[in-house]
C-alpha positions, 0 to 999 in steps of 0.5 A: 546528498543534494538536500543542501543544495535544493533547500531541503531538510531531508531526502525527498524521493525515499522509497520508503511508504511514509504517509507523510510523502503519500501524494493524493491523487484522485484515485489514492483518495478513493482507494482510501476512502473505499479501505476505510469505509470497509473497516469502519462500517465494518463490511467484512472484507476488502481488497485493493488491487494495482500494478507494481509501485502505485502506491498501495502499501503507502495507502495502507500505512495511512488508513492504518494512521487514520484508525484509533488504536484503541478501537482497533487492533492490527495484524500486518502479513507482508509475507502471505506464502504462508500455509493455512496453518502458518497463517493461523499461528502468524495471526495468533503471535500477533495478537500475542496470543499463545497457542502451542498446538500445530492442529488447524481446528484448535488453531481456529477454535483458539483464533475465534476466542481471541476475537470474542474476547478482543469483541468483549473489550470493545476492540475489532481486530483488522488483518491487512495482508500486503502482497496478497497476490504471493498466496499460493495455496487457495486452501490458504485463501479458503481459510481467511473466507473462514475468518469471516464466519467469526461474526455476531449477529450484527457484525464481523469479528475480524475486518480483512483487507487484502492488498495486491498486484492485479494477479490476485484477482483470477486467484480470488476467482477460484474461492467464490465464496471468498470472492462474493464476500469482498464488500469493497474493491478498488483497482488503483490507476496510474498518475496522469501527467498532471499528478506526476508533477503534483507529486514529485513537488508534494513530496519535495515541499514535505522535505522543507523546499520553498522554492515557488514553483517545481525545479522540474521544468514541464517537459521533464515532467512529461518525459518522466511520466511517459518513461514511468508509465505513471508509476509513483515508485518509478517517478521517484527514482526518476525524480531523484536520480535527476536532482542529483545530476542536476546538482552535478551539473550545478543546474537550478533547474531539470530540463527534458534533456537531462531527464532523457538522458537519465531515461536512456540509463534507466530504461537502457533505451531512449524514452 
């Protein structure tokens, strides 16, 4: 709607977990780093913790960029509130493996050949499971500790990668053996101010904007880093309600005025 009048060729702010917008903060950069370590030296299990809209899906959407599809074969879970058995019959579909039966122990069996035969071909398979902290049921936890039993004797089957907000931690808790198996674990943290003008520039620049510097004066981005809590997903609905304003307004730049009052709106309180 504003692309026109900033310059840009397309929608800068989308909440979309495009790897092409992903900003790299220091911390994303070892959340990545550490996910594609797990997988590529094959660790077995991983887990990658944060608060709600830091990125961690987008994360995810690159590491999965970054891996040969002919070495590696995924399977995305991004509705974990599944029971064991619905896991293992989700698992199976993707690999586009048919197996009628609704018996665990033949479910399993018929899992555990499917990864030799991937294994056989050359290929390893990596179950990425988003929003893990919405499993449920710690039989369910216990069943994918399972998982990584399915192993040759110098290497996994199966890479595990769980994403999650911090809940899922006192629920990794309750399965030690699932717990102490978790090779790599990484808790992302919030922007500092710094990387959230950083991003919201990064992510205007991939939109095609050639301007110099950032249209965000420095007191916008501190108002919309203290009013986000560094956040990415908040600090870019922030960013774009306030390029839309801006362009109501027939502004060229976003001033710490227009941003405060945007806050009051999104907040319903003054920031």
């Amino acid at each position: 709607m504003y692309e026109q009048y900033w310059g840009l060729s397309e929608p800068p702010f989308t909440l979309t977990p495009d790897p092409r917008f992903l900003y790299m903060s220091r911390s994303h950069e070892d959340a990545l780093m550490m996910l594609h370590y797990a997988i590529t030296r094959n660790k077995g299990a991983a887990t990658l913790c944060g608060e709600i809209g830091l990125g961690k899906t987008t994360i995810s959407r690159k590491l999965l960029e970054m891996l040969d599809p002919v070495q590696y074969k995924i399977v995305l879970i991004f509705n974990p509130i599944l029971t064991p058995t619905q896991m293992m019959q989700e698992i199976l579909s993707q690999l586009d493996v048919e197996c009628p039966s609704r018996d665990r122990q033949v479910l399993v069996q018929r899992l555990h050949l499917a990864l030799l035969e991937f294994y056989d071909k050359g290929r390893r398979v990596v179950l990425l499971i988003d929003e893990a902290h919405l499993i449920k049921s710690t039989q369910t936890l216990e069943e994918l500790r399972l998982l990584l039993n399915c192993q040759m004797n110098d290497q996994f089957l199966i890479s595990l990668l769980l994403l999650g907000q911090t809940e899922l931690l006192p629920k990794l808790a309750k399965v030690p053996a699932l717990e102490q198996r978790l090779a790599v674990r990484h808790t992302i943290k919030p922007l500092n101010v710094h990387d959230t003008g950083e991003l919201i520039l990064h992510r205007m620049k991939v939109a095609g904007y050639m301007g110099e510097q950032s249209p965000f004066t420095p007191e916008a981005i501190h108002l919309i880093h203290k009013v986000s809590g560094g956040a990415p997903r908040v600090i870019i609905q922030l960013a774009d309600n306030s390029l839309l304003m801006a362009m109501a307004r027939k502004e060229k730049m976003v001033d710490g005025y227009l941003v405060h009052e945007l806050a009051e709106e999104f907040h319903g309180a003054a920031a």
